[in-house]
C-alpha positions as CSV (number, residue, x, y, z in Angstrom):
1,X,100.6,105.2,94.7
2,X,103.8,103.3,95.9
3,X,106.4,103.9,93.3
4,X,109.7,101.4,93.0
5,X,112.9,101.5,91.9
6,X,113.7,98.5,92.1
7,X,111.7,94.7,92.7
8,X,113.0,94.2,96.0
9,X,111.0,97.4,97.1
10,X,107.8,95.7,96.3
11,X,106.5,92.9,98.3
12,X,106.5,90.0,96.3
13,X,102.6,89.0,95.9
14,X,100.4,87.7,93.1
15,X,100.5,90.7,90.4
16,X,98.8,91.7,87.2
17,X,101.4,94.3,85.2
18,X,101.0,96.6,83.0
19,X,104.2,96.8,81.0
20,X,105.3,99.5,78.4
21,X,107.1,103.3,78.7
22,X,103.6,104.3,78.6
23,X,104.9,108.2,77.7
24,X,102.1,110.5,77.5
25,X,99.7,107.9,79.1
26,X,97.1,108.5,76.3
27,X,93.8,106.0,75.4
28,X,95.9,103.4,73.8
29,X,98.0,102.6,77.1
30,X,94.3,103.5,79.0
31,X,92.9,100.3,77.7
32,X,95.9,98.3,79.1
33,X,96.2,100.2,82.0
34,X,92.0,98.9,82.4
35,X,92.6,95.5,81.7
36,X,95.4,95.1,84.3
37,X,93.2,96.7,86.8
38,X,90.2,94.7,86.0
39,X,92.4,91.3,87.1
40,X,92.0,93.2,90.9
41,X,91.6,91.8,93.8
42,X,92.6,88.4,92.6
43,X,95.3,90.5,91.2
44,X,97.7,93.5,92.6
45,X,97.5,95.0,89.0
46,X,100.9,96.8,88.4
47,X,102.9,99.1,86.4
48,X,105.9,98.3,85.1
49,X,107.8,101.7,83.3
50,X,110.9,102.4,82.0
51,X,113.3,105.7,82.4
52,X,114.6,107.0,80.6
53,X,112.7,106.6,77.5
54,X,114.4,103.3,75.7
55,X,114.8,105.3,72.4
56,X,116.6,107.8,73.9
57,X,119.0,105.4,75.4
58,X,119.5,103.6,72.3
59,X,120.3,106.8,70.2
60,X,117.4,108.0,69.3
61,X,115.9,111.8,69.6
62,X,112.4,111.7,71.3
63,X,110.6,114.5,72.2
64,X,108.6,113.5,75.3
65,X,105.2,114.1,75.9
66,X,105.4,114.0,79.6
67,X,108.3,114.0,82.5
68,X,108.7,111.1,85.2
69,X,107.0,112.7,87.6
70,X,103.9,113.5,85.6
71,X,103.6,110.5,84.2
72,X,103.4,108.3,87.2
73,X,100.9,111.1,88.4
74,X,98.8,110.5,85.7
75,X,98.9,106.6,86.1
76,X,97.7,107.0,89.7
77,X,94.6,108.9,88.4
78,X,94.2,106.0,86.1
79,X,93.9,104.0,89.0
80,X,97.2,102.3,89.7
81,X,98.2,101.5,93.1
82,X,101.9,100.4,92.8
83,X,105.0,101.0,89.9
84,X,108.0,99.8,89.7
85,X,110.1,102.4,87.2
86,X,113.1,100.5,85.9
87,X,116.2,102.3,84.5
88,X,116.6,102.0,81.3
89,X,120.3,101.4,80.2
90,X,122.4,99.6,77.8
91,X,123.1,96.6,79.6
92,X,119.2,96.4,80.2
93,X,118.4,96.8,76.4
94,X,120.9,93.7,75.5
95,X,119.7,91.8,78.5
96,X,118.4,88.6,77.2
97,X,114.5,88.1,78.1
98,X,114.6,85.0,80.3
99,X,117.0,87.2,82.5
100,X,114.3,90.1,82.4
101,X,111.9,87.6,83.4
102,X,114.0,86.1,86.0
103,X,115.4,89.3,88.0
104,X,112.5,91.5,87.0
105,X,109.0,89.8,87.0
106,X,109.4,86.3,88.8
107,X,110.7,88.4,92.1
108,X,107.3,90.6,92.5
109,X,105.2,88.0,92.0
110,X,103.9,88.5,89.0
111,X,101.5,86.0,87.5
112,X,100.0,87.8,84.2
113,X,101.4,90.2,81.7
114,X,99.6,92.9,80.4
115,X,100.9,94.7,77.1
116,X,100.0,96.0,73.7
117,X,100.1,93.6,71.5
118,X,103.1,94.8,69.7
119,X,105.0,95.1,72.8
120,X,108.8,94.1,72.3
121,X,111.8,93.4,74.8
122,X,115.3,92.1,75.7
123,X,118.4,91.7,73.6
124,X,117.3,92.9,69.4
125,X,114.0,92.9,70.9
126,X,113.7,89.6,70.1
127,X,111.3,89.3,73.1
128,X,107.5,89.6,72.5
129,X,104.4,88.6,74.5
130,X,105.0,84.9,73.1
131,X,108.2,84.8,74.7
132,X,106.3,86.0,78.3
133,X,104.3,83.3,77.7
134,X,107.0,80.1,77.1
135,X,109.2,81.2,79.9
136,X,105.5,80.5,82.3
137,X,103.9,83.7,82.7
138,X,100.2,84.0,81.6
139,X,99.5,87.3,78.7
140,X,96.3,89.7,77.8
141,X,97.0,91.0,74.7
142,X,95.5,94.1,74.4
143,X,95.1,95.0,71.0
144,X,96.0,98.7,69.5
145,X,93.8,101.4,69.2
146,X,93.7,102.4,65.5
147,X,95.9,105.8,65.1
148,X,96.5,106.5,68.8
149,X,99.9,106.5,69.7
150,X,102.8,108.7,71.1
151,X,103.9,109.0,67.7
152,X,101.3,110.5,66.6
153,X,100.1,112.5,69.4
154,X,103.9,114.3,68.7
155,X,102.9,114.7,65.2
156,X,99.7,116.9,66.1
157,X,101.5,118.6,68.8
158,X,104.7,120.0,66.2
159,X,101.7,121.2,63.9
160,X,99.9,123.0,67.3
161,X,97.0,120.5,67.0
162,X,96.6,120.4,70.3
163,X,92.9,119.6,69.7
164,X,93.1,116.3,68.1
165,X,95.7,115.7,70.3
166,X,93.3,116.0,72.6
167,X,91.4,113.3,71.1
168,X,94.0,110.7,71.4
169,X,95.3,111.6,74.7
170,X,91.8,111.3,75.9
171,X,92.3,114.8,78.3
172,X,94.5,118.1,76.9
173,X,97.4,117.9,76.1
174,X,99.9,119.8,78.5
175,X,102.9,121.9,78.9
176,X,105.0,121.8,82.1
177,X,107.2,123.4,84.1
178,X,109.0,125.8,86.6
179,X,108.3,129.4,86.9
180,X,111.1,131.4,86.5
181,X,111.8,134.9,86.0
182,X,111.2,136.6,83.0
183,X,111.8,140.3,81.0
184,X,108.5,141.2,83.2
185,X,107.1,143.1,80.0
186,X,103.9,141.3,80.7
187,X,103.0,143.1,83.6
188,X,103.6,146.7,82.2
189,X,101.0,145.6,79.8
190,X,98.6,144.6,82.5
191,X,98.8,140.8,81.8
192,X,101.5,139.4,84.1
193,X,102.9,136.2,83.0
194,X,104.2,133.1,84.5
195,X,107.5,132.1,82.5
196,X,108.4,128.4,82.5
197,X,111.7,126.8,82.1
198,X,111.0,123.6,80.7
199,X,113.0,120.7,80.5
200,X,114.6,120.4,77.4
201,X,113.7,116.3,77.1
202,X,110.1,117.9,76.7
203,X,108.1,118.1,73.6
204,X,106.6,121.9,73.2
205,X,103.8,122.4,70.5
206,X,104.1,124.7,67.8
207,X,104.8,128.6,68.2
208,X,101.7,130.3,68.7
209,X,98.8,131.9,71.4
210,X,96.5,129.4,73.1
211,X,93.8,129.0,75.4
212,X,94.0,126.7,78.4
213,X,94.6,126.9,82.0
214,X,96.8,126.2,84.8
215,X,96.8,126.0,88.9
216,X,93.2,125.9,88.4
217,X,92.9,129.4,86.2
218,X,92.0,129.7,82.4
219,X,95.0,130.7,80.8
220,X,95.7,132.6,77.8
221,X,99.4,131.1,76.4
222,X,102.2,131.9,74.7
223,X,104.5,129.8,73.0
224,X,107.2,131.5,70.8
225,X,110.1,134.3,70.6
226,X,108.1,137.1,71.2
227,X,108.5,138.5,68.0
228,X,107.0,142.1,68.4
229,X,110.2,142.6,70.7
230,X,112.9,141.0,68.8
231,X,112.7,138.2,70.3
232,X,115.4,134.9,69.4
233,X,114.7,132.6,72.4
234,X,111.9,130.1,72.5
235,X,110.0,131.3,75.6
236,X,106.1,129.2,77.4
237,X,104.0,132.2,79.3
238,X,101.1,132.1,80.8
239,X,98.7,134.5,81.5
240,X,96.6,132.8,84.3
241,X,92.8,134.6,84.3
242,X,91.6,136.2,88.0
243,X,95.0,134.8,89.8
244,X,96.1,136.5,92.3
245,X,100.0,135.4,93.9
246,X,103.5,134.6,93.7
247,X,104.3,131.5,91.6
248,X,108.0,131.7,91.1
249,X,109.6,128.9,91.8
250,X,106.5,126.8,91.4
251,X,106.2,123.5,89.3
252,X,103.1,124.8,87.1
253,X,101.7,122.1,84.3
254,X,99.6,124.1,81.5
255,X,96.9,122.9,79.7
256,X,96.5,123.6,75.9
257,X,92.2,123.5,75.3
258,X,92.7,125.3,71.8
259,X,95.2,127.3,69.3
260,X,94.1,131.1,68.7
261,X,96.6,132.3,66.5
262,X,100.5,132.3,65.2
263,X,102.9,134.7,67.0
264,X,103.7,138.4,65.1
265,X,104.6,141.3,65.3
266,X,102.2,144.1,66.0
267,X,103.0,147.9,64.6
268,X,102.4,149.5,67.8
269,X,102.3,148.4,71.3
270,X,98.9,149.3,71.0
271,X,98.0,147.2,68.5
272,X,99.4,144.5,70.9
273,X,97.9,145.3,74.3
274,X,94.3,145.4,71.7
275,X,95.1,141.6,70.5
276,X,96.3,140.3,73.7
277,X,92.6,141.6,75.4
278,X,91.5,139.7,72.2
279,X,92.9,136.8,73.4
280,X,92.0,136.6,76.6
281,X,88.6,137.0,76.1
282,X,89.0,134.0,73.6
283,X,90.1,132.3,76.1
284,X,87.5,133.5,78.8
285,X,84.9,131.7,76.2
286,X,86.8,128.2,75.5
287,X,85.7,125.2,76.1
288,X,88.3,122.3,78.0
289,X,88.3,119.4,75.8
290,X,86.6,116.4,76.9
């Protein structure tokens, strides 16, 4: 996928796109990310994204589902051929919407919008798919899926839902990363981990063990303090099933199938090499979401 920073990077051709920040890229932003494509070959169907996320520039906390890079990953598996990812700043967020239509969309070539119906832009957002539409430029609506939306995939995700998340996300919901060095206790108990430092931008489900998988292993995960040691710090293992290798320094992206348990304590070390087998053969036995 060619990515852009900018609309002069683009060749300026007749272009279907696909606007929104589009964090997470769940089913709801699937269905616009399908009709764009569908306008193809008549078409160049094209994503337009924004970064940073436009809350967070406007003073808002959000948690984000996924980072840049995996986002624009996960649109070129949807099918997208070419993004432009526009920087979201103040001066962009007061800009008024015939001058977001005149520097940003007229100069790629773009002859349709495509955007949830509830889509909103420019100075008070008092832009909306109307607005596209009197200043010349053609609209799909594409109307909202009922109870799928980055809200509320963060809402399941804080409770360590990461099954219905799931369900809205249309794939598992993930956990991402770079492997770093950690107290290496996991290896004296015969299940060496992968630690990831994760950026702190990124939302990370609820403390507890779950079953998933990462660099093309099952993986049983850990998502907590390690309370049995004392633990204060909010720490994301893995335990990646018949791997074999170094992965420090690695970008690693963890998949969460299904929570096993909270975090605890054990009252012997025992006790926690039995519930960590336990786990692993849990997660041995799960099942990737669909």
């Amino acid at each position: 996928m060619k990515i852009a920073h900018s609309p002069g990077e683009l060749e300026p051709r007749p272009r279907a796109v696909a606007l929104g920040t589009f964090d997470g890229v769940h089913l709801g932003h699937r269905r616009v990310l399908e009709v764009a494509l569908s306008t193809g070959p008549a078409l160049a169907p094209t994503v337009m994204t924004f970064w940073p996320h436009p809350r967070t520039v406007l003073g808002n906390e959000v948690r984000l589902l996924t980072t840049l890079e995996r986002r624009l990953e996960l649109l070129e598996e949807a099918g997208v051929g070419e993004a432009l990812v526009v920087e979201f700043t103040a001066e962009l967020a007061q800009m008024e919407p015939e001058l977001f239509v005149d520097e940003l969309l007229r100069p790629i070539g773009t002859e349709l919008m495509v955007a949830g119906a509830d889509f909103r832009f420019g100075r008070a957002r008092r832009g909306d798919l109307q607005t596209f539409e009197e200043l010349g430029l053609p609209v799909r609506r594409v109307q909202l899926v009922p109870g799928i939306s980055s809200t509320a995939i963060r809402g399941l995700l804080e409770e360590g839902n990461v099954e219905e998340a799931s369900v809205l996300l249309g794939r598992p919901p993930e956990v991402e990363g770079v492997v770093v060095s950690g107290d290496a206790r996991g290896g004296t108990l015969g299940y060496p981990t992968a630690n990831l430092r994760v950026d702190p931008d990124l939302l990370v489900p609820a403390y507890g063990i779950y079953a998933g998988a990462a660099a093309g292993h099952r993986a049983a995960v850990s998502i907590g303090t390690n309370p049995h040691y004392g633990g204060r710090e909010r720490r994301v293992e893995a335990f990646l099933l018949d791997f074999e290798g170094d992965l420090y320094g690695e970008r690693l992206i963890v998949e969460l199938w299904r929570r096993l348990r909270e975090e605890r304590a054990f009252a012997s070390e025992e006790e926690l090499v039995a519930q960590i087998t336990h786990d692993v053969e849990e997660t041995r036995a799960a099942e990737r979401p669909d």
